[in-house]
VMD Tcl script that builds the backbone (N, CA, C; Angstrom):
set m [mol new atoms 417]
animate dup $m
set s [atomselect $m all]
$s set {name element resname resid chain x y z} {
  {N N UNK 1 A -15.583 -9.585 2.711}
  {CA C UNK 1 A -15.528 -8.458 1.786}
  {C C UNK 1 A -14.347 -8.642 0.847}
  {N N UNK 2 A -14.609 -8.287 -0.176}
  {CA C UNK 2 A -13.457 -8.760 -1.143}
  {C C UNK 2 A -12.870 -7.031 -1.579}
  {N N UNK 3 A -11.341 -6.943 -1.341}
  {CA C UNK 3 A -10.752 -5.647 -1.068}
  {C C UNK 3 A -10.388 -5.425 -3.019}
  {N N UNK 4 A -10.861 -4.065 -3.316}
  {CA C UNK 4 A -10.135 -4.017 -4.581}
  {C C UNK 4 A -8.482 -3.229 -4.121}
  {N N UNK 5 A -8.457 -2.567 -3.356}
  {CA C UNK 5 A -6.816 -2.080 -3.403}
  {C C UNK 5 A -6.388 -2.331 -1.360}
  {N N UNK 6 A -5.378 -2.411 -1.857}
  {CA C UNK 6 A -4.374 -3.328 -0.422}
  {C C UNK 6 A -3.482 -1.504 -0.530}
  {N N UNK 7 A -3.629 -1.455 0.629}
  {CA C UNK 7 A -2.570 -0.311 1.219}
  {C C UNK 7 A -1.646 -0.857 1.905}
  {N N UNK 8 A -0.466 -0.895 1.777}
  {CA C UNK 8 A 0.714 -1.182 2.688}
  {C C UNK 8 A 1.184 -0.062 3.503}
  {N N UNK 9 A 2.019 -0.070 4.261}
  {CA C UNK 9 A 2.660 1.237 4.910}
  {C C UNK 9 A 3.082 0.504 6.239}
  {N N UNK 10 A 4.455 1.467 6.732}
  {CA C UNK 10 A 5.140 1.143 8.262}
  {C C UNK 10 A 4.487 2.136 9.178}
  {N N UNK 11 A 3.502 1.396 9.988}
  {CA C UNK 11 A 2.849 1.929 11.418}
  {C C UNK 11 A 3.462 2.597 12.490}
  {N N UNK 12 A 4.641 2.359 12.765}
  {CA C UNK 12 A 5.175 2.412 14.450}
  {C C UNK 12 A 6.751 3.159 13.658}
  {N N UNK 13 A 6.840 3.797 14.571}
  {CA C UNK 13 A 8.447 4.590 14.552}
  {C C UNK 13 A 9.208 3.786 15.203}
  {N N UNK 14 A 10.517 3.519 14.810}
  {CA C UNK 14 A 11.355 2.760 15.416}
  {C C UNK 14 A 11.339 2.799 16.611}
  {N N UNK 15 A 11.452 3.991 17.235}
  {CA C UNK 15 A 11.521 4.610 18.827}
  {C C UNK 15 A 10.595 3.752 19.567}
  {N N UNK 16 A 9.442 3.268 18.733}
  {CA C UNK 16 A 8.182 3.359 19.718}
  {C C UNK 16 A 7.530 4.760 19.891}
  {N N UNK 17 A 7.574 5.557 19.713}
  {CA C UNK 17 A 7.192 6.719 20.172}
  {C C UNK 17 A 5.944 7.112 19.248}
  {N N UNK 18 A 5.531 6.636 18.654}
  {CA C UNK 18 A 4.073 6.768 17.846}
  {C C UNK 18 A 4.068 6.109 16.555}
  {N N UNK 19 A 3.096 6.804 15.853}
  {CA C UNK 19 A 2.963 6.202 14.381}
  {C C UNK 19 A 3.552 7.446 13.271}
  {N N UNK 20 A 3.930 6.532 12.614}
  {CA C UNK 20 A 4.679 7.241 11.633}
  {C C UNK 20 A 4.143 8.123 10.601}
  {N N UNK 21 A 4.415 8.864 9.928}
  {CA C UNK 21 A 3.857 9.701 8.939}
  {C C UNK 21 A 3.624 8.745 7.654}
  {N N UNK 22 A 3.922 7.890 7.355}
  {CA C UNK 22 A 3.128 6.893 6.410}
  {C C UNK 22 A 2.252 6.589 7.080}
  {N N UNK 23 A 1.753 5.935 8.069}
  {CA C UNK 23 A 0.664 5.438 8.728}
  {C C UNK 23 A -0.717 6.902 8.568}
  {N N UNK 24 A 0.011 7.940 8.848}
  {CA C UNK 24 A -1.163 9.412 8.790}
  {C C UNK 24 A -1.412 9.431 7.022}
  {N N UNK 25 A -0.581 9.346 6.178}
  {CA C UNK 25 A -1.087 8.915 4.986}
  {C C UNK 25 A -1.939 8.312 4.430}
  {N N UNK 26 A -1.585 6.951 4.933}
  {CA C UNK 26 A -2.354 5.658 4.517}
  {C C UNK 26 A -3.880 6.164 4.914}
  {N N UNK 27 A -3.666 6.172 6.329}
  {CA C UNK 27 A -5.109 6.578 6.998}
  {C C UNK 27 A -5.711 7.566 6.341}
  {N N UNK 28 A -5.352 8.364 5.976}
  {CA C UNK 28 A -6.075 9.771 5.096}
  {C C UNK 28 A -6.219 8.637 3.715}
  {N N UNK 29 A -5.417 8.187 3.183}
  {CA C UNK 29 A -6.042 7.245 1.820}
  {C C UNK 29 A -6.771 6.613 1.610}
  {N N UNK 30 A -7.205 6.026 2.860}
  {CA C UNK 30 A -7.901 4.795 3.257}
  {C C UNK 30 A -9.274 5.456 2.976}
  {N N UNK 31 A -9.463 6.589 3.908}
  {CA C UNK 31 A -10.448 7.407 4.376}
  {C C UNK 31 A -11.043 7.844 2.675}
  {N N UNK 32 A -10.460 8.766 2.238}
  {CA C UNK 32 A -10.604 8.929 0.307}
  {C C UNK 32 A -11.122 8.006 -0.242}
  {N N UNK 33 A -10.299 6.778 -0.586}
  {CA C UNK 33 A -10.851 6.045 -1.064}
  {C C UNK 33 A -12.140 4.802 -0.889}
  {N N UNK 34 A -12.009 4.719 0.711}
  {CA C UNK 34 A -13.620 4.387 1.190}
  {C C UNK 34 A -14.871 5.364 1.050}
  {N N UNK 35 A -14.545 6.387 1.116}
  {CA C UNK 35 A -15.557 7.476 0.819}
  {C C UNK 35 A -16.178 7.420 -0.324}
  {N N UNK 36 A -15.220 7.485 -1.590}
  {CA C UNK 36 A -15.305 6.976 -2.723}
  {C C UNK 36 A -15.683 5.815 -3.216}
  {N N UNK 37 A -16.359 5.153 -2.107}
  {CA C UNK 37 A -16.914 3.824 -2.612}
  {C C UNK 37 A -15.991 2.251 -2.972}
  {N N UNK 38 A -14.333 2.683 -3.036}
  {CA C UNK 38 A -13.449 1.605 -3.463}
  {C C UNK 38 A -13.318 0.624 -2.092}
  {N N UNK 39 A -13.523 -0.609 -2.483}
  {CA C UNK 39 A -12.885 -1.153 -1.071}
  {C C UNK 39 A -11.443 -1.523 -0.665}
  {N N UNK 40 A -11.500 -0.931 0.699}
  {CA C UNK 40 A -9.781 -0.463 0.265}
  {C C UNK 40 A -9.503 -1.408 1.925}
  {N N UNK 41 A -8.426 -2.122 1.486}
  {CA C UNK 41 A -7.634 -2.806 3.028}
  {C C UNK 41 A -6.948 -1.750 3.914}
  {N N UNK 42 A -6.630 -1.848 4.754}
  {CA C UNK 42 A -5.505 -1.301 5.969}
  {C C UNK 42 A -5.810 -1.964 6.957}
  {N N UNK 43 A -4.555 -2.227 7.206}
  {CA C UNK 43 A -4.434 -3.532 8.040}
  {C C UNK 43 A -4.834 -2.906 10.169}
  {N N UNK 44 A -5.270 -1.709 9.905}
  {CA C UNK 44 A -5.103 -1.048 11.175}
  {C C UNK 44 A -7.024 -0.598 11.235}
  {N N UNK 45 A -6.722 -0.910 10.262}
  {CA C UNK 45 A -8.873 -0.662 10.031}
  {C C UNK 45 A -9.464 -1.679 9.752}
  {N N UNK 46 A -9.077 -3.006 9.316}
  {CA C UNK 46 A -9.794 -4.251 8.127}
  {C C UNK 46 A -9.055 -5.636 9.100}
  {N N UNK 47 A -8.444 -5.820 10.095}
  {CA C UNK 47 A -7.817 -6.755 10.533}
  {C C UNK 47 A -8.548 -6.863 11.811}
  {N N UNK 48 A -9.451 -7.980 11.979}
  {CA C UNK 48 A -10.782 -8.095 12.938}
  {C C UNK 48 A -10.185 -9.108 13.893}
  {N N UNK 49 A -9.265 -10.133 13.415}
  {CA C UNK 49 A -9.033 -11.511 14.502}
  {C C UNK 49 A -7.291 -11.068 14.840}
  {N N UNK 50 A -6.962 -12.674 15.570}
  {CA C UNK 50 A -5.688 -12.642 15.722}
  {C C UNK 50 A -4.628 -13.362 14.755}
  {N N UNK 51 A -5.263 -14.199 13.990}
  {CA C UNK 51 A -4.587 -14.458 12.619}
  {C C UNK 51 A -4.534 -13.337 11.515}
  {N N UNK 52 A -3.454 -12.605 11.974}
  {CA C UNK 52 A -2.957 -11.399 11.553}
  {C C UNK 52 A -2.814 -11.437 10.092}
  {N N UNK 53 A -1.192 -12.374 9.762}
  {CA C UNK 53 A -0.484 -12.780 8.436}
  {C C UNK 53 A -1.896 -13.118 7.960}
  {N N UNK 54 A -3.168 -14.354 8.248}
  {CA C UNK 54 A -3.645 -14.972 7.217}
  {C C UNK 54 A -4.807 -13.714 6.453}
  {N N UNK 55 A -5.104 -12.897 7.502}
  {CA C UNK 55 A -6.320 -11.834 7.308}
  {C C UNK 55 A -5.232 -10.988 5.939}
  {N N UNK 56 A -3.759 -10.610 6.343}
  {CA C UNK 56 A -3.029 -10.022 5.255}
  {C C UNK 56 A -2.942 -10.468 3.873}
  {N N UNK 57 A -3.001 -11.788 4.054}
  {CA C UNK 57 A -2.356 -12.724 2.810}
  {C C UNK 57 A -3.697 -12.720 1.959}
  {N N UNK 58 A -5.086 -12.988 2.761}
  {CA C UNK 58 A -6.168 -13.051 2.277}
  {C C UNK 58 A -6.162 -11.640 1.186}
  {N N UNK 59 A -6.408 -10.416 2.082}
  {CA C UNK 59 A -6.476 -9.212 1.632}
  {C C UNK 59 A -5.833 -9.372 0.119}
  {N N UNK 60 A -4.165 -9.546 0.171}
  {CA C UNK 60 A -3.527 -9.179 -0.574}
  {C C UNK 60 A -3.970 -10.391 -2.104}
  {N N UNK 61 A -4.368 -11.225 -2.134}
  {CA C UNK 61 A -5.163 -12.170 -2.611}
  {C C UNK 61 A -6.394 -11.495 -3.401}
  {N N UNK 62 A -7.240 -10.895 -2.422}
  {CA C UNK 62 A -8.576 -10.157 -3.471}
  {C C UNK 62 A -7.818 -8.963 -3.741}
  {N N UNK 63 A -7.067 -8.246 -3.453}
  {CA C UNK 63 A -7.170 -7.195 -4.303}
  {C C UNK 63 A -6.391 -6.995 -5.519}
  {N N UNK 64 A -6.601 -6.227 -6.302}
  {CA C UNK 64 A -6.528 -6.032 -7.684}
  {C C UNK 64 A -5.075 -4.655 -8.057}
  {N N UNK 65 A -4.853 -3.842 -6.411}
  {CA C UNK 65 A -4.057 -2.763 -6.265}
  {C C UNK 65 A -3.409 -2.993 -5.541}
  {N N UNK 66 A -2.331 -2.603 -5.217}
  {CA C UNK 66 A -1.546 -2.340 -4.091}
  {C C UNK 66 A -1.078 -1.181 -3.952}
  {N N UNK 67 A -1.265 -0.253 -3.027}
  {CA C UNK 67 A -0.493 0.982 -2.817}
  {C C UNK 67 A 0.199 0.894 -1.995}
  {N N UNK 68 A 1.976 1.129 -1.993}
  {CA C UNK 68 A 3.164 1.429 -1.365}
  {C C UNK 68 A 3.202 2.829 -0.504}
  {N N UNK 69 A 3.057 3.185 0.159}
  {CA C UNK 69 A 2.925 4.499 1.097}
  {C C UNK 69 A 4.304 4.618 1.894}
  {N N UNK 70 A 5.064 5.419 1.329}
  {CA C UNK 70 A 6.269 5.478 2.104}
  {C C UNK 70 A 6.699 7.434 2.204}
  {N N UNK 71 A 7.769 7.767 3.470}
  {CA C UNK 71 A 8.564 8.444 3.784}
  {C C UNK 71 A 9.717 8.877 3.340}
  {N N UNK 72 A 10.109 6.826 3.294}
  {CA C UNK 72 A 11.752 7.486 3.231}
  {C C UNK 72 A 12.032 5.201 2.744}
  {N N UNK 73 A 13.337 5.093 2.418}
  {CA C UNK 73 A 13.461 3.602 1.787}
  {C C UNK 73 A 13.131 2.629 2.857}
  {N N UNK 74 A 13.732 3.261 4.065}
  {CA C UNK 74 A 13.747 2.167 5.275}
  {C C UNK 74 A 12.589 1.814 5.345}
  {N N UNK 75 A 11.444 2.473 5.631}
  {CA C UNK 75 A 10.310 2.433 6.047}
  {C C UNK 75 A 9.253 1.591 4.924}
  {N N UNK 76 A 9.697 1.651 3.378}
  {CA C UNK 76 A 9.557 1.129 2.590}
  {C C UNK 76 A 9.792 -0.233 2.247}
  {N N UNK 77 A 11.408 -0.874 3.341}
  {CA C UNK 77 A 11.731 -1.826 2.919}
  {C C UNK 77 A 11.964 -2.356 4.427}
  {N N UNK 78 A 11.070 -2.182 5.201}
  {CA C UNK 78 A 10.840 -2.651 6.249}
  {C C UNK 78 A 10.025 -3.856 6.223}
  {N N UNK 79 A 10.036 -5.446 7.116}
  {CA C UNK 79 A 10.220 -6.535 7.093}
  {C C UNK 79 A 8.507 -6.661 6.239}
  {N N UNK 80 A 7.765 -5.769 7.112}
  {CA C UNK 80 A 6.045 -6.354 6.549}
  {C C UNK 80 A 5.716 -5.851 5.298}
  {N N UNK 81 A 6.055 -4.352 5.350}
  {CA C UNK 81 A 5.597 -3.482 4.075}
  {C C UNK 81 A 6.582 -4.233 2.734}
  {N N UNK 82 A 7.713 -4.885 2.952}
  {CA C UNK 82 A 8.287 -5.343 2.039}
  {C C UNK 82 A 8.004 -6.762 1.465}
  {N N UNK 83 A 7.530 -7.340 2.783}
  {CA C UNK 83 A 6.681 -8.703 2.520}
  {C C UNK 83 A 5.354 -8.795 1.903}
  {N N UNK 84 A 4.680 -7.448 1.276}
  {CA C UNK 84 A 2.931 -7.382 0.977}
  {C C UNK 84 A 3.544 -7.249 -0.098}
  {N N UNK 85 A 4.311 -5.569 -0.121}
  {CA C UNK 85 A 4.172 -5.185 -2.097}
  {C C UNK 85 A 5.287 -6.704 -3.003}
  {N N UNK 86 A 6.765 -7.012 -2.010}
  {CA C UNK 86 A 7.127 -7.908 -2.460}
  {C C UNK 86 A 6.074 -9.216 -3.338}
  {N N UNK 87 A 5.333 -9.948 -2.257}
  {CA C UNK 87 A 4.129 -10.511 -2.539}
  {C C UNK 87 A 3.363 -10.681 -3.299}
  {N N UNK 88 A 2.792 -9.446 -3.359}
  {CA C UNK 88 A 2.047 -8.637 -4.797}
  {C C UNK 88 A 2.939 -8.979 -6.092}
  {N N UNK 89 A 3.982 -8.455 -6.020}
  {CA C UNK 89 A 4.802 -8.310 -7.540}
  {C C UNK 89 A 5.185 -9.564 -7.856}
  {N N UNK 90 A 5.270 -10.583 -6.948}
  {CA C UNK 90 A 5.432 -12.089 -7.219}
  {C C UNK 90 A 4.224 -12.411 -7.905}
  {N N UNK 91 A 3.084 -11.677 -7.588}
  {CA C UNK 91 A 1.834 -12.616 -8.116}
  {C C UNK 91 A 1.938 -12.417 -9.313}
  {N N UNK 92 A 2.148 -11.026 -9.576}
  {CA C UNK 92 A 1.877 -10.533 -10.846}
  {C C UNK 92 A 2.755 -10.770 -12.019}
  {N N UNK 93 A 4.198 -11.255 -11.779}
  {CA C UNK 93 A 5.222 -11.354 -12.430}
  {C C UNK 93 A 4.780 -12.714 -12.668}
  {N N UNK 94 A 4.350 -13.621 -11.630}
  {CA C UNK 94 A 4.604 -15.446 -12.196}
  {C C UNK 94 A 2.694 -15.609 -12.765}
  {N N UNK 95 A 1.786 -14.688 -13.421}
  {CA C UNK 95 A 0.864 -14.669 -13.558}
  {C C UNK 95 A -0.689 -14.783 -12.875}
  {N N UNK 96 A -0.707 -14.959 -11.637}
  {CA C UNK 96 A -1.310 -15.248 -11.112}
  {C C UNK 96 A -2.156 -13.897 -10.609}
  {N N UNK 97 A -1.649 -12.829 -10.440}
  {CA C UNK 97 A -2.370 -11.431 -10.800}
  {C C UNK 97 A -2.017 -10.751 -11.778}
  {N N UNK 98 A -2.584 -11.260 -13.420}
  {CA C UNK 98 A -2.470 -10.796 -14.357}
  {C C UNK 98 A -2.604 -9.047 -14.971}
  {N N UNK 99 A -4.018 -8.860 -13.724}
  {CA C UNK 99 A -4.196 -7.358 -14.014}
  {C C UNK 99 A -3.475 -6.431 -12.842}
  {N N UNK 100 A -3.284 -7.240 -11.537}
  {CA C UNK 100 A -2.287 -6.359 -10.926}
  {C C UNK 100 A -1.516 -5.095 -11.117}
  {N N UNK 101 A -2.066 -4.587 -10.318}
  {CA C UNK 101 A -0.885 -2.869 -10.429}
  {C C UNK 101 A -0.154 -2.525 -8.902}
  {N N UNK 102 A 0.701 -2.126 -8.838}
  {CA C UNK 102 A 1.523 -1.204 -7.396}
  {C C UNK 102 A 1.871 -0.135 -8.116}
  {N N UNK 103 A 0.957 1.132 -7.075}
  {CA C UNK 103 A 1.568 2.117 -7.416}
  {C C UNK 103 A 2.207 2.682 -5.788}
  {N N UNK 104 A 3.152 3.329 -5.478}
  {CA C UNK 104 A 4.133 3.977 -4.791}
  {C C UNK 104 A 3.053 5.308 -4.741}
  {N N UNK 105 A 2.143 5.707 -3.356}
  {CA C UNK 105 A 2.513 7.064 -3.031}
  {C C UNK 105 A 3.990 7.229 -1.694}
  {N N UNK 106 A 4.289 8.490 -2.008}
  {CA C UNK 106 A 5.542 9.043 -1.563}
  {C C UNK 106 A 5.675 10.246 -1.152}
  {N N UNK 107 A 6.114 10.836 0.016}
  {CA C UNK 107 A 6.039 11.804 0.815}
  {C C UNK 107 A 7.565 12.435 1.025}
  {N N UNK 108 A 8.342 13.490 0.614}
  {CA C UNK 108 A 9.922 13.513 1.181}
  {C C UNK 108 A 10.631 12.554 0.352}
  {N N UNK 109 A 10.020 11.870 -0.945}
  {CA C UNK 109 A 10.976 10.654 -1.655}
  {C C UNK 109 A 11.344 11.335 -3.098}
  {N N UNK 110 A 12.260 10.956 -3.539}
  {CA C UNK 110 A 11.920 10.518 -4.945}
  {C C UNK 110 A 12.169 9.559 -6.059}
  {N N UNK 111 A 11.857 9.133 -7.090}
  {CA C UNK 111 A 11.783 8.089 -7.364}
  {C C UNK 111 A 12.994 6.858 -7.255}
  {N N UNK 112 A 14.256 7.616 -7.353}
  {CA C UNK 112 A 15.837 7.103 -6.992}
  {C C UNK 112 A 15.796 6.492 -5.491}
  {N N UNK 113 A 14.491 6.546 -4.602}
  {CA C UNK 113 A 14.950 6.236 -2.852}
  {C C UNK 113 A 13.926 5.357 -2.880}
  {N N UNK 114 A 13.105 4.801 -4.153}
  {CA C UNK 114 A 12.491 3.825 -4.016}
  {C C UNK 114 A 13.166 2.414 -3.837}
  {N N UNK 115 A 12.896 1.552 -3.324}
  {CA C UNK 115 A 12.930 0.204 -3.460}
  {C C UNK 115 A 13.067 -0.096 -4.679}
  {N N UNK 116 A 14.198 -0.592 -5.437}
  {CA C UNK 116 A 14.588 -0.766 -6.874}
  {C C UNK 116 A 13.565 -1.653 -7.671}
  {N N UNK 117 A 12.867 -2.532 -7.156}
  {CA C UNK 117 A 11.481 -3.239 -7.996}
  {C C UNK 117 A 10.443 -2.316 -7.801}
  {N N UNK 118 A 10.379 -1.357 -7.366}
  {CA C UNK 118 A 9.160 -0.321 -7.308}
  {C C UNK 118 A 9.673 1.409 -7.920}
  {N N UNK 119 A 10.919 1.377 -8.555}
  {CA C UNK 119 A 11.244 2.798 -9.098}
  {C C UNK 119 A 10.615 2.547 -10.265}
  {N N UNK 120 A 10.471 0.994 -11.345}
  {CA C UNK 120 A 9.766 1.290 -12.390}
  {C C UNK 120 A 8.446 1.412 -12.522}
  {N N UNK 121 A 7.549 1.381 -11.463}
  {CA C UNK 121 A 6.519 1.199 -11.345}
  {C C UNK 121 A 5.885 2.817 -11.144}
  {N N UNK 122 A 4.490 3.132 -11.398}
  {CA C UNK 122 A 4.170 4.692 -11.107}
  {C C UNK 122 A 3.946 5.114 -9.901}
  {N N UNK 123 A 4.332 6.064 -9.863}
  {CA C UNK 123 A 4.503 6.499 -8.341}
  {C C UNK 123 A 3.522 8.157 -8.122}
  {N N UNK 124 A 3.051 8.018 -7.089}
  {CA C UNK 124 A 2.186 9.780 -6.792}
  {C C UNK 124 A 2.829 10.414 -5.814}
  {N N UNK 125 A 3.148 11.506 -5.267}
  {CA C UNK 125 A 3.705 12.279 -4.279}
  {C C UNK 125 A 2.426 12.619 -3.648}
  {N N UNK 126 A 2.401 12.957 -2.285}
  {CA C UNK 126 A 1.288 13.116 -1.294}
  {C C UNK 126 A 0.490 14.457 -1.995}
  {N N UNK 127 A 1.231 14.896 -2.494}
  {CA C UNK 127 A 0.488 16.430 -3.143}
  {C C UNK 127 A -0.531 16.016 -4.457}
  {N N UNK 128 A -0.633 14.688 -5.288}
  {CA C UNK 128 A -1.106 13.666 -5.945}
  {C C UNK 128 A -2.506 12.919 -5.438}
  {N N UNK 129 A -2.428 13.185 -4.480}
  {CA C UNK 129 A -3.613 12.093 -4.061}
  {C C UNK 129 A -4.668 12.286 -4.910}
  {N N UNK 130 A -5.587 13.555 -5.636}
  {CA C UNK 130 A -6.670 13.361 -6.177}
  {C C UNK 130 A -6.170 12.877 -7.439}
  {N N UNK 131 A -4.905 12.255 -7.818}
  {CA C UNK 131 A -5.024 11.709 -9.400}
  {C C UNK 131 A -4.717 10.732 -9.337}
  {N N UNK 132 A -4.081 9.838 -7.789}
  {CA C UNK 132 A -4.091 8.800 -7.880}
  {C C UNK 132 A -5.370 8.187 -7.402}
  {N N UNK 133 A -6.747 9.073 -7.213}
  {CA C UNK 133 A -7.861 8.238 -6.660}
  {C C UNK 133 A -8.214 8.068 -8.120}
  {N N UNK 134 A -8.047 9.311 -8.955}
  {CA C UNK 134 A -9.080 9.484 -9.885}
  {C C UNK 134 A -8.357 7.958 -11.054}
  {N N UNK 135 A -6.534 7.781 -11.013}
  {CA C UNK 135 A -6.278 6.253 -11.732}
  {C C UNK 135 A -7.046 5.010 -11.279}
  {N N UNK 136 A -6.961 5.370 -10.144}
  {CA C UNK 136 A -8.013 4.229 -8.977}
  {C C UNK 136 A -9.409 3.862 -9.657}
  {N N UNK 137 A -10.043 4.704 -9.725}
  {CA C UNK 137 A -11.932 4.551 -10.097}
  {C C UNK 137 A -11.714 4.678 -11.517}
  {N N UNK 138 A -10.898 4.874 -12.537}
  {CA C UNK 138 A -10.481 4.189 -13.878}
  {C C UNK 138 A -10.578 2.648 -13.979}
  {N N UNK 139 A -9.773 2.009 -12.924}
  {CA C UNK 139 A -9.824 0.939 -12.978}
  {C C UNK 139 A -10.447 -0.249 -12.203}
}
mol reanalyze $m
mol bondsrecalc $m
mol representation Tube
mol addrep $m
């Protein structure tokens, strides 16, 4: 299946003690925008084998979006979620995803607690979601 938008987000609370409120995000995004017909990655719904990284790298490869789903910076600039959108913005900066977009939804943030390569980029607050589906099926 070839993914048009890649969701990133941090799964697990430091504690261990469950999944994080980006992860209940994502999952509600995921959910929207599959409904809506977009094919959308999450790595907690779309990751079938045990070659984890290559199923990611693939993903992040077909798709055309990336959405950043964050809380708070840590969680944002945590080792994986920083290794996808990082990733992404490499493609797109050295040409290789020419039409590429990352947009930042954000929950408790604002644009100053972003990850400094993602404050210039557009960002939605969780209260946003129907206008970032509706930028979504624009493009």
């Amino acid at each position: 299946m070839a993914y048009e938008v890649f969701i990133s987000f941090k799964r697990n609370k430091p504690d261990g003690s469950g999944v994080t409120r980006d992860y209940q995000l994502a999952a509600d995004l995921h959910r929207t925008l599959t409904d809506a017909g977009v094919k959308t990655f999450m790595s907690e719904r779309d990751v079938y084998t045990y070659d984890f990284r290559k199923e990611i790298d693939d993903a992040l490869d077909e798709a055309k979006i990336l959405i950043a789903v964050g809380t708070c910076n840590a969680n944002m600039e945590s080792e994986n979620v920083r290794y996808e959108w990082w990733s992404f913005n490499d493609d797109i900066l050295s040409g290789d995803k020419p039409d590429g977009q990352i947009f930042s939804y954000i929950e408790g943030m604002q644009r100053s607690d972003l990850p400094r390569a993602l404050r210039r980029l557009q960002f939605f607050h969780s209260s946003e979601k129907e206008r970032l589906v509706a930028v979504i099926l624009k493009n």
